[in-house]
Residue frames as qw, qx, qy, qz and C-alpha x, y, z in Angstrom:
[[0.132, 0.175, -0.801, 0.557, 80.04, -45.32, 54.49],
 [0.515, -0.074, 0.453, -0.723, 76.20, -44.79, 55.49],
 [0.890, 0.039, -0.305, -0.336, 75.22, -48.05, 53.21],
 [0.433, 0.145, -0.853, 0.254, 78.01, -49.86, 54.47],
 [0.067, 0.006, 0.798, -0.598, 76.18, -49.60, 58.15],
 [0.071, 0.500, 0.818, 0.276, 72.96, -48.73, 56.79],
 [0.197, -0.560, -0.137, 0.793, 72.51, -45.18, 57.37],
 [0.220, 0.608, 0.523, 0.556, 70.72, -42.71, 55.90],
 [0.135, -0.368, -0.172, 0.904, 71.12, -38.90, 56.71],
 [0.095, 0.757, 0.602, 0.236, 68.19, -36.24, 55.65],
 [0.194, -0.049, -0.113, 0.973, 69.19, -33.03, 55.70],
 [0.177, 0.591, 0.393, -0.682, 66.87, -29.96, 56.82],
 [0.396, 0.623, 0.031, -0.674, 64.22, -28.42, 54.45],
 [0.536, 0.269, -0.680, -0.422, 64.31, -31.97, 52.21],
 [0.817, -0.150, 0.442, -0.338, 62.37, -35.13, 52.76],
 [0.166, -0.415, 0.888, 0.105, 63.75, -38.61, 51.64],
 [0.817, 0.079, -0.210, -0.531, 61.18, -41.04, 49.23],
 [0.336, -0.403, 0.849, -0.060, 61.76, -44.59, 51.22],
 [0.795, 0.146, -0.229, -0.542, 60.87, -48.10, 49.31],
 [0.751, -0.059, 0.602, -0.264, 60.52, -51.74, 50.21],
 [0.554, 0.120, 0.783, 0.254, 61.60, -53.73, 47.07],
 [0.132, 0.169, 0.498, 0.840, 61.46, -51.09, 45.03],
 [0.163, -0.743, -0.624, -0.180, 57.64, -50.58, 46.27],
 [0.081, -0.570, 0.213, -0.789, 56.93, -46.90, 48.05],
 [0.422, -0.323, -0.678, 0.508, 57.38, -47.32, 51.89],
 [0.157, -0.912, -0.373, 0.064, 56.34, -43.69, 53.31],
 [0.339, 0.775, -0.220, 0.485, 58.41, -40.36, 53.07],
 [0.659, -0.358, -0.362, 0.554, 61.63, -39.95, 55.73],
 [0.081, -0.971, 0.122, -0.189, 61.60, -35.72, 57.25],
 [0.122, 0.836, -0.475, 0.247, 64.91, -34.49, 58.40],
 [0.584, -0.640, 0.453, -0.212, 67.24, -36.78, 60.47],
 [0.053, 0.427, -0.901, -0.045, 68.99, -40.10, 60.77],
 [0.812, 0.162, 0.084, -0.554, 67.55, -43.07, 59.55],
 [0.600, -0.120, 0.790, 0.039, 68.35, -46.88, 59.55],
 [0.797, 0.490, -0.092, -0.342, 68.10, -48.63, 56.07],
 [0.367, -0.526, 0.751, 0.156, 69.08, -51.42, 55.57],
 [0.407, 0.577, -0.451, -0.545, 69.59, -52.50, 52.28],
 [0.139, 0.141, -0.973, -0.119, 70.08, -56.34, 52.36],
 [0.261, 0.309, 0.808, -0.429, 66.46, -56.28, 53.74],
 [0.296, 0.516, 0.709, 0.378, 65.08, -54.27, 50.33],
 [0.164, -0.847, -0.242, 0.444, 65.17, -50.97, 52.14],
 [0.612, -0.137, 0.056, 0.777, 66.25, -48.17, 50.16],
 [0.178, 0.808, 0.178, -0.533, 66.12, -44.64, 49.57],
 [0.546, 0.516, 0.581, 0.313, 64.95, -43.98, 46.48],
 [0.423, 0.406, -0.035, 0.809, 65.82, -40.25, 46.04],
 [0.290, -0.404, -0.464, 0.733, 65.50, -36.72, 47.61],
 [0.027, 0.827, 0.383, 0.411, 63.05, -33.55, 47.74],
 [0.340, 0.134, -0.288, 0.885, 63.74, -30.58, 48.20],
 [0.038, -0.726, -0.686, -0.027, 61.38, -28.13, 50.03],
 [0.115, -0.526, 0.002, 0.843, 62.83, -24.76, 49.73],
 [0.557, 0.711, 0.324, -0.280, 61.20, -22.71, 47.03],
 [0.593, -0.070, 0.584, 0.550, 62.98, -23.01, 43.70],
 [0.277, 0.676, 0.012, -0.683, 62.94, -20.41, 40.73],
 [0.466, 0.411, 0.603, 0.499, 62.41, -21.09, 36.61],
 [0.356, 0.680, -0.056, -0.639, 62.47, -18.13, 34.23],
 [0.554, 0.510, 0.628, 0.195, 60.76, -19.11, 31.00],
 [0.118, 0.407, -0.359, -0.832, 61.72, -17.03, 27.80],
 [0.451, 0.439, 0.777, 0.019, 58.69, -17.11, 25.47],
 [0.020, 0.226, -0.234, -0.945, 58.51, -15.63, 22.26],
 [0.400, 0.698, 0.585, -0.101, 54.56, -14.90, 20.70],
 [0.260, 0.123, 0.296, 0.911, 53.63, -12.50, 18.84],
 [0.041, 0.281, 0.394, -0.874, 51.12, -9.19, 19.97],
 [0.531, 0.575, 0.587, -0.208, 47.80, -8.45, 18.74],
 [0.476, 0.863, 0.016, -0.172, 49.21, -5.69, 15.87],
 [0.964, 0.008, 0.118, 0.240, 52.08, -8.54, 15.06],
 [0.057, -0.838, 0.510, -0.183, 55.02, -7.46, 17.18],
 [0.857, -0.086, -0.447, 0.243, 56.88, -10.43, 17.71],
 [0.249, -0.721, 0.479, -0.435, 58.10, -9.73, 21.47],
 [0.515, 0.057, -0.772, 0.368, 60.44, -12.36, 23.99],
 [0.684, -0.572, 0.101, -0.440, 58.26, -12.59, 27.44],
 [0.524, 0.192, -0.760, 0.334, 60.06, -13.58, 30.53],
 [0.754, -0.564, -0.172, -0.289, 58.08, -15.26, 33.59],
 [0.233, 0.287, -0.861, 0.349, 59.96, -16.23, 36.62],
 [0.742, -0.423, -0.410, -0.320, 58.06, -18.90, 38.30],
 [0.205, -0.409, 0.703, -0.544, 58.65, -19.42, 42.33],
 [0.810, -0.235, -0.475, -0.250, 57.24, -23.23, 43.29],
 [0.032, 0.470, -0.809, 0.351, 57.98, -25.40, 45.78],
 [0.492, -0.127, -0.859, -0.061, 57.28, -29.24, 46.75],
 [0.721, -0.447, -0.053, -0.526, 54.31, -29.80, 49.55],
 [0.008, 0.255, -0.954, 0.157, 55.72, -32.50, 52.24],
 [0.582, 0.115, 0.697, -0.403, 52.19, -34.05, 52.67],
 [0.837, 0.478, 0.254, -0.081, 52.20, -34.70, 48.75],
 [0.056, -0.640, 0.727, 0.241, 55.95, -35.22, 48.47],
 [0.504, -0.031, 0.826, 0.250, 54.88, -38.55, 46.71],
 [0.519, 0.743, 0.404, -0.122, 52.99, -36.74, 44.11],
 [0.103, 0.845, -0.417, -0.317, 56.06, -34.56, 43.28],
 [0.023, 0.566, -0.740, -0.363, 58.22, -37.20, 42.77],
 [0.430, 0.071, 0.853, 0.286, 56.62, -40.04, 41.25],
 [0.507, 0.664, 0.541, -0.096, 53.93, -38.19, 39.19],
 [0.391, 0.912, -0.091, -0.082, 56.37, -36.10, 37.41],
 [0.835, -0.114, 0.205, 0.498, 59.41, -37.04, 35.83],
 [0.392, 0.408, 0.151, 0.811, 60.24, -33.27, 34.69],
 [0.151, -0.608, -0.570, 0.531, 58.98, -30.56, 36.62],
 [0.045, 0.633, -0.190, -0.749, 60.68, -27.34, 35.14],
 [0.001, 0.041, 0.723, 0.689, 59.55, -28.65, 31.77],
 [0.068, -0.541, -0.838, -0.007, 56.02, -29.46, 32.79],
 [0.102, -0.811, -0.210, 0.537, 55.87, -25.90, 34.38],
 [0.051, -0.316, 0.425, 0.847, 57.56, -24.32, 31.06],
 [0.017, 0.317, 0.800, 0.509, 55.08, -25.91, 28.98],
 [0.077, -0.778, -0.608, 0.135, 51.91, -24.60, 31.16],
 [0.105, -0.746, -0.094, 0.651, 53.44, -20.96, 30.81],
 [0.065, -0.138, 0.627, 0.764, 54.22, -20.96, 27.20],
 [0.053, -0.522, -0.795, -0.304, 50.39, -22.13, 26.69],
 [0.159, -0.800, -0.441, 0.375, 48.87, -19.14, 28.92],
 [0.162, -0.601, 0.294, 0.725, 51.46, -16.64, 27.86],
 [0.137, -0.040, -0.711, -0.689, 50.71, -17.57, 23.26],
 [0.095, -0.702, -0.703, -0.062, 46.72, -17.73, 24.65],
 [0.304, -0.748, -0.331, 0.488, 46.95, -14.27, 26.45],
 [0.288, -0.607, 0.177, 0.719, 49.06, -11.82, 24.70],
 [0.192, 0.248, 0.789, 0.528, 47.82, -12.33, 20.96],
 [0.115, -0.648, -0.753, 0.033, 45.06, -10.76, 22.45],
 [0.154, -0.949, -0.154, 0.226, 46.51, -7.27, 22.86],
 [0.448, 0.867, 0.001, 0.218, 48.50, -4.45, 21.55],
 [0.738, 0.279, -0.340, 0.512, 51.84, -3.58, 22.39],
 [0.009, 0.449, -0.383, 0.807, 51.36, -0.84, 24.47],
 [0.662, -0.487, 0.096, -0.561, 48.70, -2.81, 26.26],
 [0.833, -0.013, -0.430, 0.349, 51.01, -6.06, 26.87],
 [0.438, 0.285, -0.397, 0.754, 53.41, -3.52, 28.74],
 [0.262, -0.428, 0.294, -0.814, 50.72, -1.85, 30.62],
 [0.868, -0.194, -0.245, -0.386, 48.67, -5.37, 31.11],
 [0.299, 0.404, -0.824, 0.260, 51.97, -7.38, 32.54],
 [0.166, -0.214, 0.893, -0.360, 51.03, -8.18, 36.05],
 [0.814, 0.148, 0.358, -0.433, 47.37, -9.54, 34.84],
 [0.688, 0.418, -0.588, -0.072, 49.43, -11.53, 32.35],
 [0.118, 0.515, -0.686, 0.501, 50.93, -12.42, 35.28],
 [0.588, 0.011, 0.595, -0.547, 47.78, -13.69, 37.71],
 [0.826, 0.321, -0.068, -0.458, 46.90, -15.60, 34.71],
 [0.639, 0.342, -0.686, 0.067, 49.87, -17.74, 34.31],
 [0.110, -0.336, 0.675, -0.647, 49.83, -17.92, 38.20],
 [0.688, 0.059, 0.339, -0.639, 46.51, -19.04, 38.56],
 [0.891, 0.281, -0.221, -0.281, 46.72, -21.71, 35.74],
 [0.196, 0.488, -0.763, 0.376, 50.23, -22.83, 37.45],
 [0.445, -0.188, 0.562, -0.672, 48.16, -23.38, 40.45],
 [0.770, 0.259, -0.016, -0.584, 45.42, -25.24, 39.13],
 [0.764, 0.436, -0.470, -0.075, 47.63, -27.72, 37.06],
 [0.230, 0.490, -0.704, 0.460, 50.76, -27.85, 40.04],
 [0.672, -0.351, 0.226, -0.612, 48.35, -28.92, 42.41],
 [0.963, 0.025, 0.054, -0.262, 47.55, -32.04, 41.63],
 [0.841, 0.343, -0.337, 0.247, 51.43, -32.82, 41.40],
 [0.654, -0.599, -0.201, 0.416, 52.07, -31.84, 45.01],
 [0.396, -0.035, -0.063, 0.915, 53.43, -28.28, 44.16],
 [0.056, -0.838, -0.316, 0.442, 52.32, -24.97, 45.44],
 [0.373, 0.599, 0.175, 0.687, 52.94, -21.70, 43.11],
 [0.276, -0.645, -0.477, 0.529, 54.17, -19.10, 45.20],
 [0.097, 0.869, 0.060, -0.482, 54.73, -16.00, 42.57],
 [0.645, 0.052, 0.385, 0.658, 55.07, -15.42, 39.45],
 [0.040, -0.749, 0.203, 0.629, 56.42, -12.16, 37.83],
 [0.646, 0.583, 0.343, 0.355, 56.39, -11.21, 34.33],
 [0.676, -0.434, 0.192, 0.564, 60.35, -9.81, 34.42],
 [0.042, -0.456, 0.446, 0.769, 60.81, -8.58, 31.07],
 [0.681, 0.545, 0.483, 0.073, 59.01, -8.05, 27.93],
 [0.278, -0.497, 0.550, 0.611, 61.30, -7.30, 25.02],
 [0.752, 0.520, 0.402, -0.046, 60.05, -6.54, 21.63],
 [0.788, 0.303, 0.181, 0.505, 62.34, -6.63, 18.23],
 [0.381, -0.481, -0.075, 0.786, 65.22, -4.37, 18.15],
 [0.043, 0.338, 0.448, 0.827, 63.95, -2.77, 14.93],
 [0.208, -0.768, -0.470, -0.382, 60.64, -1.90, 16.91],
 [0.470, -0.668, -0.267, 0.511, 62.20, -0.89, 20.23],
 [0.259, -0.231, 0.114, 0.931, 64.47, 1.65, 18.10],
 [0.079, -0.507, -0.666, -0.542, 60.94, 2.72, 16.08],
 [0.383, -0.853, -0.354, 0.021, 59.25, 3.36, 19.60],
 [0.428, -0.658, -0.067, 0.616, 62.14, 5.16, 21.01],
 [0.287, 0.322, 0.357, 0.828, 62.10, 7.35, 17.57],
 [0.234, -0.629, -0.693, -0.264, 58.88, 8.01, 18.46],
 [0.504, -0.734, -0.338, 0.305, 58.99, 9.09, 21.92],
 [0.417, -0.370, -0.065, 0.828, 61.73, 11.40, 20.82],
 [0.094, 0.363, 0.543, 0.752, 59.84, 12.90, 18.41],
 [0.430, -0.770, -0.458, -0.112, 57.06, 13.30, 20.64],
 [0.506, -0.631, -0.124, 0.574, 59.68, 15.03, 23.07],
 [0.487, 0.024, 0.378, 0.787, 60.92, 16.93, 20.63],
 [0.113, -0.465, -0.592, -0.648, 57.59, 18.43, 19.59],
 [0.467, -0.790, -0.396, 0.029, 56.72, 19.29, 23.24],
 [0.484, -0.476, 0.042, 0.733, 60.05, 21.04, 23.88],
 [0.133, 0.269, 0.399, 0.866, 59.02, 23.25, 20.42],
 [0.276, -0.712, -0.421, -0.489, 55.98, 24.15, 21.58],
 [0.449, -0.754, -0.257, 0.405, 57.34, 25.01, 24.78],
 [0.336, -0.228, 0.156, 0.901, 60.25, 27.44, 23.44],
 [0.126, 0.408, 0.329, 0.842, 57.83, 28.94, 20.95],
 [0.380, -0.838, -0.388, -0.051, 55.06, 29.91, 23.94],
 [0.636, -0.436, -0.092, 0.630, 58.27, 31.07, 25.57],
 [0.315, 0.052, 0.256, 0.912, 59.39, 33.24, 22.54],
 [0.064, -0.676, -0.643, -0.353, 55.65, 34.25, 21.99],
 [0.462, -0.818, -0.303, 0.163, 55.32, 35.34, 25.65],
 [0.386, -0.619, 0.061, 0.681, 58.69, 37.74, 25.44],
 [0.217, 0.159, 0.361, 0.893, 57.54, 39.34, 22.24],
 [0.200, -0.782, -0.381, -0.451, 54.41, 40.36, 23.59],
 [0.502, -0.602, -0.226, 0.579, 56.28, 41.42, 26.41],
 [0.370, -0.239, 0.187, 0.878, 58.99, 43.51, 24.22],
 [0.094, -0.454, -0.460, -0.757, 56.07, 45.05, 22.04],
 [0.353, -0.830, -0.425, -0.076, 54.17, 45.93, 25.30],
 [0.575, -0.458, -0.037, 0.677, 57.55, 47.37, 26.52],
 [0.366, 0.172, 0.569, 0.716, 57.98, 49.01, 23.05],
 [0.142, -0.704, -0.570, -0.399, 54.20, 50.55, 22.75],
 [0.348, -0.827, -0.425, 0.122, 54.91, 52.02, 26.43],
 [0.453, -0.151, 0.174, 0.862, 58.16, 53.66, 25.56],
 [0.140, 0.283, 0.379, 0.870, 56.84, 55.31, 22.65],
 [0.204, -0.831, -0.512, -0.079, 53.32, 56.39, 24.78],
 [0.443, -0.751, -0.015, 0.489, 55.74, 58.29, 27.66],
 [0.537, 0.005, 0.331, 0.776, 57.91, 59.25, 24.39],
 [0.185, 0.561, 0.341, 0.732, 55.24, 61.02, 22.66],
 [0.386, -0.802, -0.425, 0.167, 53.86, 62.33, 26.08],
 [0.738, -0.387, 0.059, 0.549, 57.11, 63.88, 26.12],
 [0.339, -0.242, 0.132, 0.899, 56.95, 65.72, 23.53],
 [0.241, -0.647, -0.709, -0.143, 54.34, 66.78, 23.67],
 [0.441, -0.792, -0.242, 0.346, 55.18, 68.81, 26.73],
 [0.519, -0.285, 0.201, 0.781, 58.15, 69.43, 25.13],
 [0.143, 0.351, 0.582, 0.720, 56.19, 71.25, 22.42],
 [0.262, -0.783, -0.505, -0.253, 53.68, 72.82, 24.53],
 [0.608, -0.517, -0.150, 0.584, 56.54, 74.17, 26.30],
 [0.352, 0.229, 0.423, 0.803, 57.73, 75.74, 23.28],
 [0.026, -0.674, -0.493, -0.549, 54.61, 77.17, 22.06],
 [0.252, -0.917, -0.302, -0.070, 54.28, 78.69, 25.72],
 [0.493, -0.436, 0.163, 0.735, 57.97, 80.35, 25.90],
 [0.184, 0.372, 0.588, 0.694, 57.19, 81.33, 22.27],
 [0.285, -0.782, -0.473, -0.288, 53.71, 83.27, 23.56],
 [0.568, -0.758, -0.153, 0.280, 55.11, 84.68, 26.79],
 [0.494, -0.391, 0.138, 0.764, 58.07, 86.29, 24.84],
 [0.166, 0.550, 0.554, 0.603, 56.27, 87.59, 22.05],
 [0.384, -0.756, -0.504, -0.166, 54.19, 89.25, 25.01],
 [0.541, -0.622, -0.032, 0.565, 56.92, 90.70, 26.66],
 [0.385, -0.023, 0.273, 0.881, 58.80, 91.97, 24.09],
 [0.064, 0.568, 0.544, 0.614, 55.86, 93.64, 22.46],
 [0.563, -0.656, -0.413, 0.287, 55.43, 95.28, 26.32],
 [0.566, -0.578, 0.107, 0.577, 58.66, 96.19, 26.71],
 [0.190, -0.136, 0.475, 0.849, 59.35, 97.82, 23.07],
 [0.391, 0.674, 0.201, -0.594, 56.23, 100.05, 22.14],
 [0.511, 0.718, -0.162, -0.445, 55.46, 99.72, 18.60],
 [0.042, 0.262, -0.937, -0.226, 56.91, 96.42, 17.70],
 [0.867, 0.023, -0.121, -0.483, 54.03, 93.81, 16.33],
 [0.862, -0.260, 0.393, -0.188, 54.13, 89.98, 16.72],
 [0.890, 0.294, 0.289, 0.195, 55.36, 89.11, 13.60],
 [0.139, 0.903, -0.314, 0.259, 58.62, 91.11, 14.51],
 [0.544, -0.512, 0.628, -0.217, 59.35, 89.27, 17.50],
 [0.933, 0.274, 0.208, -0.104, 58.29, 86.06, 15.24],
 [0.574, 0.773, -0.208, 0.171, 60.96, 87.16, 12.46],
 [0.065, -0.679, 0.604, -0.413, 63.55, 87.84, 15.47],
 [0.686, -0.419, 0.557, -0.208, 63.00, 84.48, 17.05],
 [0.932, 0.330, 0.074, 0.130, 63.34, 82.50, 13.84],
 [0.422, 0.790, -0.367, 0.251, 66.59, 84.10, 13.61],
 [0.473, -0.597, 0.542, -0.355, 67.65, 83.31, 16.84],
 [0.866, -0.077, 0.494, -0.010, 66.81, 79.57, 16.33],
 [0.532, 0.826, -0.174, 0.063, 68.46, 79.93, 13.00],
 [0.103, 0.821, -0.480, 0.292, 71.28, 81.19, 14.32],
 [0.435, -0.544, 0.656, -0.290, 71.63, 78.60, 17.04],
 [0.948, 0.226, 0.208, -0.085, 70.92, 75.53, 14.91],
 [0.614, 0.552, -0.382, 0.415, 74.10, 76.33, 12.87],
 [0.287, -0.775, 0.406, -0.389, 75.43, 76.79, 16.00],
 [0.824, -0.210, 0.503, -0.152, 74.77, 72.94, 17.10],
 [0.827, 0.554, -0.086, -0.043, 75.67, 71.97, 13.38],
 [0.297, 0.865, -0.294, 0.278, 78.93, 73.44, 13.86],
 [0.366, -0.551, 0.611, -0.434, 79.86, 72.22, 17.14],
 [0.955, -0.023, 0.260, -0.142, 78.37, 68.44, 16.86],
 [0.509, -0.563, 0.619, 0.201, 81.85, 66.09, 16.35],
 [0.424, 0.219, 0.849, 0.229, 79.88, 63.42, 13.87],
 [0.501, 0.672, 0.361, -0.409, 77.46, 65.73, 12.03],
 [0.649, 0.186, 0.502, 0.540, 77.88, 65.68, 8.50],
 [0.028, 0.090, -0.128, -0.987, 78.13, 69.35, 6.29],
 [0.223, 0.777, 0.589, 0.005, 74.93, 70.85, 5.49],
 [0.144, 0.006, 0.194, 0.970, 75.16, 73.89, 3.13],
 [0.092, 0.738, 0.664, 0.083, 72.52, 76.58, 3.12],
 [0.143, 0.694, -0.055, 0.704, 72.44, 80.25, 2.99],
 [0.588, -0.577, -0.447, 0.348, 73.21, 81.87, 5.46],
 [0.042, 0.186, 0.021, 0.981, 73.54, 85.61, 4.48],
 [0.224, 0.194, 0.438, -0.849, 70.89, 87.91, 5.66],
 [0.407, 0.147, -0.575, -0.695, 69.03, 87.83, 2.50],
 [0.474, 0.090, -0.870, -0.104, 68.42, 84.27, 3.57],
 [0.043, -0.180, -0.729, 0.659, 67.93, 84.59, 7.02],
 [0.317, 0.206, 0.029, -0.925, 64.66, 86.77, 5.72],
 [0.580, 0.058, -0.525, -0.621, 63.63, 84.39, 3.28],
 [0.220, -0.015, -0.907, 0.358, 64.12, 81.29, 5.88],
 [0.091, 0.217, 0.565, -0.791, 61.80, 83.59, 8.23],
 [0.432, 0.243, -0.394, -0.774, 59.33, 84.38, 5.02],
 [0.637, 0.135, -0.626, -0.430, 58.90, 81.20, 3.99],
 [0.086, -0.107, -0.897, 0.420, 58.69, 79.69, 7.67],
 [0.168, 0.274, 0.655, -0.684, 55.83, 81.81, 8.38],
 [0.710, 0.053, -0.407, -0.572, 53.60, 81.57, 5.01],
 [0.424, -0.009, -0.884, -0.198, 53.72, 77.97, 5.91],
 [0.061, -0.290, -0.797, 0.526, 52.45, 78.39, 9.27],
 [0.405, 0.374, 0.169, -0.817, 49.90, 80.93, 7.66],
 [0.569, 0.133, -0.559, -0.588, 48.90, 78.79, 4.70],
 [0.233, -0.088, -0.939, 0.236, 48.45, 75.71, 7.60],
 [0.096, 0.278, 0.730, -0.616, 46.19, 77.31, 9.43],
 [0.452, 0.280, -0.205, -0.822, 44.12, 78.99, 6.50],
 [0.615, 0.073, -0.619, -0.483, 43.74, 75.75, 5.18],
 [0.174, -0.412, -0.853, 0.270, 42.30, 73.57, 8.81]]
């Protein structure tokens, strides 16, 4: 209906390429616009000027030959004061722009290792940007950002690195547990060492206790019963413990039998052969 009258509509945030017999006439911004066609007038096509997006999948291959897939997303968009450079000096854009990132992106990344591609991205990045620029210029487009989205190397190497890394994790979580185990056996051997310190302390006392109940009754008795020597009372306390050891024997629920004499006869020799030892101990320190 707008050729039948001659009419021509331009919609916001696109400009309109007018021409004269096929010849460029001048560019038409937003609005409503006479053309009339029987006079050679027509609009030749339409630009957009909103910013428009290309991701480019590009596969190279890394300096220590990883073959990895690099995606760029370019952001452009047409200039209105060189909206006749966009559209007559290029008859492809998003190819023209794929080609200038595949050339930056197989110049750039050869150049480094895998782990430095991943850590190097956004200066991959200012480089394809910057040659974008350069080139887009001169064809009435602006570069407003590009982003290097995703690098993505074979699935045999991704599952290689992520062996890796678990290993590596794997080897830090051993050396933690053994510092761990390390650190609670020198605990339980410092626990262990102080037990047995207060143990022997213990008896120790418990033995110096002895020896002075042992001395203090020896002394008494020999007091209290004129004409008794030490190694009476001695003779009479081994009996005593004697006597009360079988005592515990006897009485203990779990103890297994123990035979020994236990006539008088015995009880003597027990006492005999307790004290040589304690006399042949001391002769000989």
């Amino acid at each position: 209906m707008g050729n039948l009258f001659c009419l021509a509509q331009v919609d916001q945030s696109t400009v309109a390429i007018k021409e004269n017999f096929g010849k460029f006439d001048h560019v038409l911004e937003p609005g409503c616009y006479c053309v009339p066609w029987i006079f050679g007038i027509r609009i030749a096509g339409r630009l957009t000027l909103r910013i428009q997006q290309l991701d480019v999948k590009c596969e190279t291959k890394t300096m220590d030959n990883v073959f990895v897939n690099v995606v760029a997303s370019i952001q452009y968009r047409a200039l209105v004061d060189k909206a006749y450079d966009a559209f007559y000096r290029l008859s492809n854009t998003k190819t023209q722009i794929q080609a200038y990132v595949f050339d930056v992106i197989r110049a750039s990344i050869p150049k480094l290792n895998l782990d430095d591609t991943f850590e190097q991205k956004n200066e991959i990045a200012k480089a394809v940007e910057k040659e974008l620029e350069k080139a887009m210029s001169a064809y009435g487009y602006v570069i407003v950002q590009t982003l290097i989205v995703d690098i993505e190397p074979d699935i045999q190497v991704k599952k290689a690195m992520n062996e890796i890394n678990a290993a590596a994790r794997l080897r830090v979580a051993a050396a933690e547990k053994a510092g761990a185990e390390k650190i609670l056996q020198i605990k339980r051997a410092e626990g262990e060492a102080e037990s047995k310190y207060f143990s022997g302390l213990g008896v120790a006392r418990q033995r110096q206790a002895i020896v002075d109940g042992l001395r203090d009754s020896v002394l008494g008795f020999a007091v209290n019963v004129p004409g008794t020597t030490a190694k009476d009372v001695m003779d009479m306390v081994l009996v005593t413990q004697y006597f009360d050891t079988m005592k515990e024997i006897g009485s203990a629920s779990k103890s297994s039998a123990v035979f020994i004499p236990h006539g008088p006869g015995a009880v003597r020799d027990v006492a005999t052969q307790i004290r040589d030892g304690l006399l042949h101990g001391n002769a000989a320190s």
